[in-house]
C-alpha positions in Angstrom: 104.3 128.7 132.5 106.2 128.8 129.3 106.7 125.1 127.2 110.0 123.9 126.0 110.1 124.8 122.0 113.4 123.2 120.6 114.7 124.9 117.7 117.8 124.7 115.0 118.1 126.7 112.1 117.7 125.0 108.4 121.2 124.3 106.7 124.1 123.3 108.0 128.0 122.4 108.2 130.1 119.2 108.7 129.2 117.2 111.5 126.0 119.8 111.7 123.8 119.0 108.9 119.9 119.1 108.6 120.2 115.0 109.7 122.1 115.7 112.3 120.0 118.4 113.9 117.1 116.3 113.8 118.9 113.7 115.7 120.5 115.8 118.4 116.5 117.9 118.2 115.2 114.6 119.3 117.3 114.2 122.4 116.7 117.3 123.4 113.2 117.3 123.5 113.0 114.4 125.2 111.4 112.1 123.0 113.4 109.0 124.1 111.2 109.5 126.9 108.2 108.4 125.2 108.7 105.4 123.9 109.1 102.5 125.6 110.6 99.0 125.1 108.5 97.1 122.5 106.0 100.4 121.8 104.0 100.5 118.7 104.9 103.6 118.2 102.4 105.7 115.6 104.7 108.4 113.4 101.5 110.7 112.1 103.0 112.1 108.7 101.1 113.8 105.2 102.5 111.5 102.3 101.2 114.0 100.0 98.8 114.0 96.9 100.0 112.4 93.8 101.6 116.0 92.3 102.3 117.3 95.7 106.2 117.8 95.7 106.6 119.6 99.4 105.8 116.9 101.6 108.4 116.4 104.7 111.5 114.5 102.9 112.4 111.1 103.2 115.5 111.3 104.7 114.2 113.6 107.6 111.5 110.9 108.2 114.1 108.4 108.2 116.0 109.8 110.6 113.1 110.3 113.1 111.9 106.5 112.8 116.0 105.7 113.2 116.1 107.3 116.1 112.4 105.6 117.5 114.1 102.2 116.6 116.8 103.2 119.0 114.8 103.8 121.6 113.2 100.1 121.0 110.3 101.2 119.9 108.5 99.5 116.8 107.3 102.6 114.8 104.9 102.7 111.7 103.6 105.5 109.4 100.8 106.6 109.2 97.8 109.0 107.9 94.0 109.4 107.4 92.1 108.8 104.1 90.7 111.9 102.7 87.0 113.0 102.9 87.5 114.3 99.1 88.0 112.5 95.7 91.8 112.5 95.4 94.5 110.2 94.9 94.3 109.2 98.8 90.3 108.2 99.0 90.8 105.2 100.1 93.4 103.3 101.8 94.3 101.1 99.3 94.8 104.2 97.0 96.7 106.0 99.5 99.1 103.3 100.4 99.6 103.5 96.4 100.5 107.3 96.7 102.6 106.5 99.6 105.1 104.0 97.4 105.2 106.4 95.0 106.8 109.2 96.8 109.4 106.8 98.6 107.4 106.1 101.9 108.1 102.2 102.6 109.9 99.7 104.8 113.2 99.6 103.1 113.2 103.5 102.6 112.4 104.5 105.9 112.8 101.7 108.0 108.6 101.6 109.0 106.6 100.0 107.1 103.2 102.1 106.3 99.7 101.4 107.9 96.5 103.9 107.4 95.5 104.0 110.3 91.3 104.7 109.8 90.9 101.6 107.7 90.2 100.8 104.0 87.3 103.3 104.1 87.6 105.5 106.7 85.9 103.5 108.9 88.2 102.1 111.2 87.5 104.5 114.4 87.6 104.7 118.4 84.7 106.6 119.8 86.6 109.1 122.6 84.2 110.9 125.3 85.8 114.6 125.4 82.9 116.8 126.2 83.6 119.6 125.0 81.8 122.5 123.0 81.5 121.3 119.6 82.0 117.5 120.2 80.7 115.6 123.2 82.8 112.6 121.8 85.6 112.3 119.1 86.5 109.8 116.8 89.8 109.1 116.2 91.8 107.0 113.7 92.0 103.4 115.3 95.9 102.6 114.6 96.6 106.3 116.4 94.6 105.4 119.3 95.5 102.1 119.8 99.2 103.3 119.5 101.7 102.5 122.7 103.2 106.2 121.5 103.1 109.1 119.0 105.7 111.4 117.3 104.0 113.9 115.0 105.8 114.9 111.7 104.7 118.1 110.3 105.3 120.5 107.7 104.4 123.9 108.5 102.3 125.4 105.4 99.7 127.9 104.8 95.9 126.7 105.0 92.5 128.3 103.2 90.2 127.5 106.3 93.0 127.6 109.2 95.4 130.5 108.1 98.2 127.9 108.2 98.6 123.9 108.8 101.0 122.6 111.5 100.7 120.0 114.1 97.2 121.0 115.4 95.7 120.4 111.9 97.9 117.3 111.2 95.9 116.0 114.0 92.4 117.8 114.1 92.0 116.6 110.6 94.6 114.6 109.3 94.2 111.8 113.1 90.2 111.3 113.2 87.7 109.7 111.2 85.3 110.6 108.1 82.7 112.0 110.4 85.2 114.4 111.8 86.4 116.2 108.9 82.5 116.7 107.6 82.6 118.4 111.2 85.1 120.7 110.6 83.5 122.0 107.7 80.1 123.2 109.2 78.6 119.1 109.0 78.4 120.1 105.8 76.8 117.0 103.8 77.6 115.0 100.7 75.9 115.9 97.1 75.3 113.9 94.6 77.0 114.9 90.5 74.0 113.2 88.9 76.3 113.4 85.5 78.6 110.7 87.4 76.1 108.7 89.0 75.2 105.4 87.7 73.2 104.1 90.0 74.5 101.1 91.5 73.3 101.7 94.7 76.0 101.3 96.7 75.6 104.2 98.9 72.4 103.5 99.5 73.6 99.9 100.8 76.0 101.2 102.8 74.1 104.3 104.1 74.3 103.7 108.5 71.5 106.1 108.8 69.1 105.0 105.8 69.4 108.7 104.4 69.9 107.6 101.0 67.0 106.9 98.4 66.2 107.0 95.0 63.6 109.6 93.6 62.7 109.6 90.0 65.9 107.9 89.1 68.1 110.2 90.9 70.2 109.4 94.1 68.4 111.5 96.9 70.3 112.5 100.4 68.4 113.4 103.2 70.5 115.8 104.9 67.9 116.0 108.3 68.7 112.2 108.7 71.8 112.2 107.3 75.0 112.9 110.1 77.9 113.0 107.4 79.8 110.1 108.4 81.5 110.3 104.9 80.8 106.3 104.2 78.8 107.3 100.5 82.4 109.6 99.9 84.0 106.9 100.7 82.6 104.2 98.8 81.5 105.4 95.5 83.0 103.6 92.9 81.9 106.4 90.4 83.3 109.1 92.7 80.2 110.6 92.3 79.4 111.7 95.7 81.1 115.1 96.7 81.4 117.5 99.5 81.4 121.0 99.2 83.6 122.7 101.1 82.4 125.4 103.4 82.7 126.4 106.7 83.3 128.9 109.2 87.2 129.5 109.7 87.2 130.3 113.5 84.6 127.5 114.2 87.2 125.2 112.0 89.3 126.0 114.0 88.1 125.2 117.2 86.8 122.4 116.4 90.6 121.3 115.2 91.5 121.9 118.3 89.1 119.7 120.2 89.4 116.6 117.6 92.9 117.3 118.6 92.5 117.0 122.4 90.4 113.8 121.7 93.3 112.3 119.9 96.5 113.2 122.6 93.9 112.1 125.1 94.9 108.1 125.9 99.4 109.7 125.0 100.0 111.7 128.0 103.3 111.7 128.5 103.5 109.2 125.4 103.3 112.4 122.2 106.1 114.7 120.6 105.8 116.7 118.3 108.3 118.1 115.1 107.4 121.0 112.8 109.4 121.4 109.5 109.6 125.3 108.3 110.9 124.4 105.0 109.5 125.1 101.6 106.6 126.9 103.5 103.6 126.9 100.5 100.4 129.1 100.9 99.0 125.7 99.8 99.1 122.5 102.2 100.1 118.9 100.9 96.9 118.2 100.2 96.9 119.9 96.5 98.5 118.2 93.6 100.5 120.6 92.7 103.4 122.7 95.1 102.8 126.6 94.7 106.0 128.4 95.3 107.4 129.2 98.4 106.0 131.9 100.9 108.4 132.7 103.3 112.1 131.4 103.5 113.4 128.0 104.8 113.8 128.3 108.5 114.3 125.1 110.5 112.9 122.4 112.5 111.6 122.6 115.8 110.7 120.0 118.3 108.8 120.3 121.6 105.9 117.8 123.7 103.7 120.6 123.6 101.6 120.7 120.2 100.2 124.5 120.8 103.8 125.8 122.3 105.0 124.2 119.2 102.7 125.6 116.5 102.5 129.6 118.2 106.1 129.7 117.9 105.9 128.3 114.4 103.7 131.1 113.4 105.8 133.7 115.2 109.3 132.6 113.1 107.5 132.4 109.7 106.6 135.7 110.3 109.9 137.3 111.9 111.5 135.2 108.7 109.4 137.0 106.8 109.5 140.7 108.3 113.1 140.4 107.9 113.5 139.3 104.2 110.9 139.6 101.6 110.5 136.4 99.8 110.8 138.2 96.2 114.3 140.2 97.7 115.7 138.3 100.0 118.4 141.1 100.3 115.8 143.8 100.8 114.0 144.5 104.2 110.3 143.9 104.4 107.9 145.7 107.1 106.7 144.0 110.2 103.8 142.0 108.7 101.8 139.1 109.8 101.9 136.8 106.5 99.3 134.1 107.2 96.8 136.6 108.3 97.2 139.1 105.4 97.3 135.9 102.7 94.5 134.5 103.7 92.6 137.6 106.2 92.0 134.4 108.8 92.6 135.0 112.6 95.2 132.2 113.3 95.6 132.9 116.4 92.3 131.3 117.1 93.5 127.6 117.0 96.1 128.4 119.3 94.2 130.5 122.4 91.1 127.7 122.0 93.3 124.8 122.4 95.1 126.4 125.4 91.7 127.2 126.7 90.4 123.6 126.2 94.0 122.3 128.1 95.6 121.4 125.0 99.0 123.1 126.0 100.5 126.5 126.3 100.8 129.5 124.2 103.6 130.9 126.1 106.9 128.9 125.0 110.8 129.1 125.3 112.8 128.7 122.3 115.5 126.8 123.0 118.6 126.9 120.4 120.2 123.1 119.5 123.0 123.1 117.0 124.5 126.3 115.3 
């Protein structure tokens, strides 16, 4: 059976603007239904890395918490600390990054909570048993959350072919240990030429896979399970991961983390997409590359793969129709996300419908102009 996908174009008129569609997108999906009286209600959102300038815009996230507040709900936003040395390593770091790019209390009426702890750390174990994971662990302040509305901007991806609301979850909801999951368990490594030895990893180490041999930080990667802690607490930054993996096992595995996370909000999650200054490059990079396809709308639906197929399916219609370079000259029928990055997309979507996730099958559903 085909899911509810609530769409309205980008731009607007009086009475009709981009604010206003949001509002009258949120009605119509039926997220007052979610939140209850009193509900902490968890807003998953990227606040972007210190550079980034694409990140979903204040007033849009505004809006959305206005409208939660409405409903009686006590919303806060929130993210996940990264597994890489950036400007959002830690939470005390990323609740600086935050500030910065206008995310606070008296800008959009939530205050901000990271919602895995100062380190990462700060996790609920959830049994899933599935293929990849037999249990997941996600982001304590998500799990613990009376509701969830999930704000995300639709962008291109290296590993996933493109980021949306099954990646703001699978990676951006769940713990250290996850993300080293998505990437093959690949483990930390030590830059000796950073390193000074103060032995903090190895203090912190839950597994004891951290010694020192000839004066040189040694991992053990057959006893080590990449939980991330080292990452995390390195004061030198000298621990690092290197990013590998296998894109359609990434995928899946997104997809599972994902289920893990939506798995204590049924009937409690919705879900918005932003296709606006779509990037081959996700929030993550301190710097915005230039657009890949043109600004097409928001969409809104309480399925997250219903949502994220049709996302897919309008970038590239947008796309097929107007060449990003000409926007007056026709393009051929292309897939974009598949030819930029030559990764099966579609992957993330028919595994998470396969694990119960949602549908692939959905029913755009026109609000607004």
């Amino acid at each position: 059976m085909a899911s509810e996908v609530y769409f309205a174009k980008a731009g607007g008129r009086l009475k009709q603007g981009p604010l206003d569609k949001i509002r009258m997108l949120f009605d119509a999906a039926g997220f007052r239904e979610i939140i209850g009286e009193n509900d902490l209600v968890a807003v998953k959102i990227h606040f972007g890395e210190r550079g980034n300038t694409s990140y979903v815009p204040i007033p849009y996230v505004r809006t959305v918490v206005g409208e939660i507040n409405k409903c009686g709900g006590k919303p806060f936003l929130t993210d996940t600390g990264c597994l890489y040395l950036s400007s959002r390593y830690n939470a005390r770091d990323h609740l600086i990054v935050a500030e910065e790019h206008g995310f606070g209390l008296s800008s959009t009426l939530a205050p901000v909570l990271i919602a895995d702890g100062l380190r990462g750390t700060d996790v609920i174990k959830v049994p899933v048993g599935l293929k990849y994971f037999e249990s997941v662990e996600v982001a304590g302040a998500i799990h613990d959350a009376n509701s969830l509305v999930v704000i995300s901007h639709f962008t291109g991806h290296g590993l996933t072919g493109f980021g949306a609301t099954i990646k703001n979850l699978g990676m951006g909801a769940a713990g250290r240990r996850m993300k080293l999951a998505v990437h093959d368990a690949v483990r930390p490594r030590v830059m000796e030429e950073k390193c000074d030895l103060c032995m903090s990893c190895l203090e912190n180490c839950p597994t004891g896979a951290i010694s020192v041999e000839n004066g040189k930080i040694v991992v053990d990667k057959e006893i080590c399970y990449g939980c991330g802690e080292c990452i995390g607490i390195c004061p030198a930054k000298a621990m690092k991961v290197f990013w590998v993996g296998n894109p359609k096992e990434a995928q899946e595995k997104l997809a599972e983390i994902t289920y893990g996370v939506l798995k204590n909000k049924k009937g409690k999650a919705g879900f918005l997409n932003f296709l606006i200054n779509i990037t081959p490059t996700c929030d993550c990079w301190n710097y915005t590359a230039a657009p890949m396809a043109p600004d097409i709308g928001f969409l809104a639906s309480k399925d997250p793969v219903a949502i994220d197929a049709a996302s897919v399916d309008l970038v590239n219609k947008a796309v097929s129709q107007s060449s990003p370079n000409d926007p007056e000259g026709p393009a051929e029928e292309t897939d974009i996300i598949r030819n930029t990055f030559q990764i099966d997309w579609r992957v993330q979507i028919d595994y998470a419908e396969k694990i119960g996730l949602g549908s692939s099958e959905y029913k755009i559903i026109n609000v607004g102009d």
